[in-house]
C-alpha positions in Angstrom: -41.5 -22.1 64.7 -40.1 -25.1 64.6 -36.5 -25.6 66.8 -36.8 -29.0 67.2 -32.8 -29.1 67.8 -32.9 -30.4 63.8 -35.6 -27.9 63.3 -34.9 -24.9 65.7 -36.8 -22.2 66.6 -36.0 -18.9 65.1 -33.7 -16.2 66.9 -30.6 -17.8 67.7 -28.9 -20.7 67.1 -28.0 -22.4 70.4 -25.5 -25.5 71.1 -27.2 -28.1 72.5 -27.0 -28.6 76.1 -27.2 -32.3 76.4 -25.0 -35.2 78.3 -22.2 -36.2 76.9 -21.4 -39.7 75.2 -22.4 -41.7 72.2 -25.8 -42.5 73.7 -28.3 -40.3 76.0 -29.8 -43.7 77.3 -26.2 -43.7 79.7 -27.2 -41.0 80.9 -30.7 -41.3 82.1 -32.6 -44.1 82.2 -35.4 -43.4 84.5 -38.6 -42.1 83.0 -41.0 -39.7 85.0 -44.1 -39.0 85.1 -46.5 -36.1 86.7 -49.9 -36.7 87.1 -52.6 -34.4 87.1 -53.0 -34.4 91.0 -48.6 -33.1 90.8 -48.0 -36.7 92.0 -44.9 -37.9 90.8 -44.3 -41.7 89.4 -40.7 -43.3 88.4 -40.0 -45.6 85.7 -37.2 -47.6 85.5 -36.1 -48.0 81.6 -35.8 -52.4 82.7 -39.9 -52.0 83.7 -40.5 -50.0 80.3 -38.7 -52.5 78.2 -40.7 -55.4 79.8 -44.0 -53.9 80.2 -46.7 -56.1 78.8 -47.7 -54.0 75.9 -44.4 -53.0 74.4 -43.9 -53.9 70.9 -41.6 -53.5 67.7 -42.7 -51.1 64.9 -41.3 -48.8 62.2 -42.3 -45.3 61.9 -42.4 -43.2 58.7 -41.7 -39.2 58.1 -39.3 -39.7 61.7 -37.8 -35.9 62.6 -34.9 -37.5 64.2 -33.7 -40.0 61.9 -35.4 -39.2 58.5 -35.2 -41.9 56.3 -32.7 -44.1 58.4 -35.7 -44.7 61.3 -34.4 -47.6 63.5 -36.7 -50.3 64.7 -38.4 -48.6 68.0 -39.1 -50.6 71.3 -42.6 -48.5 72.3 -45.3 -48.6 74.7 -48.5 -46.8 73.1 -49.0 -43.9 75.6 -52.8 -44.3 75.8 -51.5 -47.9 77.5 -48.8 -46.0 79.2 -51.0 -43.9 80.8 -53.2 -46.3 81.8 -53.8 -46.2 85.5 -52.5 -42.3 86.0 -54.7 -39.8 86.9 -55.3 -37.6 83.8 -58.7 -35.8 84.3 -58.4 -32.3 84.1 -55.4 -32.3 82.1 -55.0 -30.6 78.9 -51.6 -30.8 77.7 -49.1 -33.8 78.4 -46.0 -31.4 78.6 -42.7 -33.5 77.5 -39.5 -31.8 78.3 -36.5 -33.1 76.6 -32.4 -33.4 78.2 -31.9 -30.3 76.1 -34.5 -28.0 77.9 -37.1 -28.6 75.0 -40.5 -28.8 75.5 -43.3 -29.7 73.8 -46.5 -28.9 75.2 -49.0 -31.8 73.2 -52.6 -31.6 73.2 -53.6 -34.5 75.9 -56.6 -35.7 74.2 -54.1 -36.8 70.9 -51.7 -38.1 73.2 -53.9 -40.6 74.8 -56.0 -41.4 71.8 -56.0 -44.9 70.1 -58.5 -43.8 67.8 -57.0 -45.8 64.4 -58.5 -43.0 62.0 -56.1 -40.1 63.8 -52.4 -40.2 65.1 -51.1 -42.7 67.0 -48.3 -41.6 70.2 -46.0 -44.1 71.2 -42.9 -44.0 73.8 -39.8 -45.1 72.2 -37.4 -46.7 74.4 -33.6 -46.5 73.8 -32.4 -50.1 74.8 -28.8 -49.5 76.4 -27.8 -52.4 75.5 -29.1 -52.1 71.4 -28.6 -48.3 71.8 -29.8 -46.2 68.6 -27.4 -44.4 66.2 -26.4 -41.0 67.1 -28.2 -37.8 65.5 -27.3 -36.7 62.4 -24.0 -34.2 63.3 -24.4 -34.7 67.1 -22.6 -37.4 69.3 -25.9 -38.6 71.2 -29.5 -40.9 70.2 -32.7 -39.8 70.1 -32.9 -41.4 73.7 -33.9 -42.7 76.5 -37.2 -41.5 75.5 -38.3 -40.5 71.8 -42.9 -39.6 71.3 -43.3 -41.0 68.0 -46.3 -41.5 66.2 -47.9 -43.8 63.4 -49.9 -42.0 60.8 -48.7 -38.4 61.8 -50.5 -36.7 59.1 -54.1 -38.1 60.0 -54.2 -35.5 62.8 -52.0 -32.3 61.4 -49.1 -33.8 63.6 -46.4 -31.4 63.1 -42.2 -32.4 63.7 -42.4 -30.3 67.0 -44.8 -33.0 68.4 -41.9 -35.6 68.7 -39.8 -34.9 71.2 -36.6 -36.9 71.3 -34.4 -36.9 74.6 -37.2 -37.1 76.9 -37.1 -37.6 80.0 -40.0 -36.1 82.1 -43.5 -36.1 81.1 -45.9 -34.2 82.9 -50.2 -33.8 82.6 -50.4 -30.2 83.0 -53.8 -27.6 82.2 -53.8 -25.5 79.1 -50.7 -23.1 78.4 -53.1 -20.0 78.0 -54.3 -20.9 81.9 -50.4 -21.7 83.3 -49.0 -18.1 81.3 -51.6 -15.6 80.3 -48.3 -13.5 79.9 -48.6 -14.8 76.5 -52.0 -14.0 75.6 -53.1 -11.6 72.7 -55.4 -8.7 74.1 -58.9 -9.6 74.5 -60.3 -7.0 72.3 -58.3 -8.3 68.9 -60.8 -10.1 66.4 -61.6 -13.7 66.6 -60.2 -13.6 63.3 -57.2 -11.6 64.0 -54.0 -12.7 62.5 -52.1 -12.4 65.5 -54.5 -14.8 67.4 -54.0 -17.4 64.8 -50.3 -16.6 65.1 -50.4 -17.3 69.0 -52.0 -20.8 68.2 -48.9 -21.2 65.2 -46.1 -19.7 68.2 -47.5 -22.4 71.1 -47.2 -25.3 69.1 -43.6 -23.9 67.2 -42.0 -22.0 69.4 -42.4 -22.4 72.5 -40.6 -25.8 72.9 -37.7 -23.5 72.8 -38.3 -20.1 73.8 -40.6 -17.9 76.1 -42.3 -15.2 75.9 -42.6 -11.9 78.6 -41.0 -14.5 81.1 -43.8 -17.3 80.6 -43.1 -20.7 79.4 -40.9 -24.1 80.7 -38.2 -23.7 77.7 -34.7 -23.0 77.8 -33.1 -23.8 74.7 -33.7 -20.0 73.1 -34.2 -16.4 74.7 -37.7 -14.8 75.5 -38.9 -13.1 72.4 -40.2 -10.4 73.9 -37.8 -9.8 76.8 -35.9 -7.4 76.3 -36.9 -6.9 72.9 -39.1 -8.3 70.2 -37.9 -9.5 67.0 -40.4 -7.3 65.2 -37.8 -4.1 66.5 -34.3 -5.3 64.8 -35.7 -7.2 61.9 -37.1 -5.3 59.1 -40.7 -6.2 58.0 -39.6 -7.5 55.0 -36.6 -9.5 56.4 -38.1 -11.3 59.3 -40.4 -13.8 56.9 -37.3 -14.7 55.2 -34.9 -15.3 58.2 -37.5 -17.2 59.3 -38.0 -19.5 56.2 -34.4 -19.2 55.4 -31.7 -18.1 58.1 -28.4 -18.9 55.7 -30.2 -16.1 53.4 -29.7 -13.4 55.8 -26.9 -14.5 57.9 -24.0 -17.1 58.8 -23.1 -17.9 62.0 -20.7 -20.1 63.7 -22.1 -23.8 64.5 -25.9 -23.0 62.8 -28.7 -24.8 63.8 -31.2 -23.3 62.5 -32.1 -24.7 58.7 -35.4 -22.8 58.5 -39.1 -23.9 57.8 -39.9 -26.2 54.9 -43.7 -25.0 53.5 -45.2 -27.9 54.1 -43.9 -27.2 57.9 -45.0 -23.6 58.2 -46.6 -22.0 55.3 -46.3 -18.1 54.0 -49.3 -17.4 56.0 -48.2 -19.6 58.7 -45.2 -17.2 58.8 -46.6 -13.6 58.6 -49.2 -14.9 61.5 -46.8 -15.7 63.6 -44.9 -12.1 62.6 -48.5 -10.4 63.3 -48.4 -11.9 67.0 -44.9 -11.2 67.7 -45.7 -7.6 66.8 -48.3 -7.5 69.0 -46.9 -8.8 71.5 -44.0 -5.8 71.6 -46.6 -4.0 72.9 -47.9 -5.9 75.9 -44.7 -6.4 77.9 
């Protein structure tokens, strides 16, 4: 589901814990990076700006900014990346100021394969710093994973995290928290396995589930209860599509799922897991 601080994930709305001031790139400045060996490497936001294969480019169908998409100072990550040990790695994991994190498939990440998705790094300059987020009083920075042709490869809005500040080459999610797995004996064709797929790449920039995950932005979902237990059947679909239907609440984050985002399907899959998942605490 998708809680991308614009698009939040879908139990509760939470205030965004993120430094103060009118931009993030104050705050942190130094980029770093994990390799697949756990080796840690630094990067100064001066070396970013001025490494050899930064450029200038303009992005289109931009989470943060929408239609008002600055002019982005990026690295492409394949170059980024060049030089870091990667092999073994399935997920470059990208954890925002906030506590969001997106887990991205490795193999997109470092593609620059011009028929699919492009990744860049965007790099707040502090001295041309970027306008604040719509309603907030902070950028998209220091670090912002954008891409360039987005829809080539099913790139969804959770897939560009803004306010990053670590990234890290990790294995697969199902072998770092098998806490989340469906049970082995469900259909491959099981709604709830497709919903598991739908709930690592949605939900689980924000949330965990029976303690596993990185996240801190929303609660577990299945500790101490599941959604599925105090939303009716018939209700939880439409929260999910459309909170404001079901409820207000102070300071609401949460604007729902566009269907092009997450369709009807999309939505009872994800349901189906959740349900399943009640069971398997």
């Amino acid at each position: 589901m998708v809680w991308t601080r614009l698009w939040p994930c879908f139990l509760l709305a939470v205030a965004l814990l993120v430094q103060p001031g009118s931009s993030s790139a104050a705050a942190e400045t130094t980029l770093t990076i994990v390799d697949a060996k756990g080796e840690a490497h630094d990067f100064p936001i001066d070396t970013l700006l001025a490494h050899p294969d930064a450029d200038t480019i303009m992005v289109t169908g931009d989470p943060a900014y929408g239609t008002d998409s600055p002019r982005y100072r990026v690295i492409p990550m394949s170059r980024l990346l060049a030089g870091i040990p990667v092999e073994g790695a399935d997920i470059l994991m990208a954890t925002a100021l906030d506590g969001f994190v997106a887990q991205l498939p490795a193999a997109r990440v470092l593609s620059s394969d011009p028929s699919g998705a492009i990744a860049y790094l965007a790099i707040e300059d502090p001295a041309k710093p970027w306008p604040n987020l719509k309603g907030k009083d902070v950028s998209a920075g220091p670090y912002y994973v954008v891409w360039i042709n987005p829809k080539l490869s099913g790139i969804g809005p959770e897939a560009w995290p803004f306010q990053t500040i670590r990234l890290e080459l990790k294995e697969s999610v199902a072998k770092r928290y098998p806490a989340i797995l469906v049970a082995d004996t469900l259909p491959a064709d099981a709604p709830a396995r497709r919903g598991l797929a739908l709930f690592i790449d949605n939900c689980f920039v924000c949330h965990r589930m029976n303690g596993g995950g990185e996240a801190t932005i929303g609660p577990d979902l299945n500790l101490p209860m599941n959604p599925t237990e105090y939303f009716q059947p018939a209700v939880l679909p439409r929260f999910l599509r459309d909170p404001s239907s079901v409820r207000h609440w102070a300071d609401q984050k949460m604007p729902g799922f566009a269907a092009d985002v997450l369709s009807d399907r999309d939505l009872q899959d994800i349901v189906s897991y959740l349900a399943h998942m009640a069971g398997r605490r």
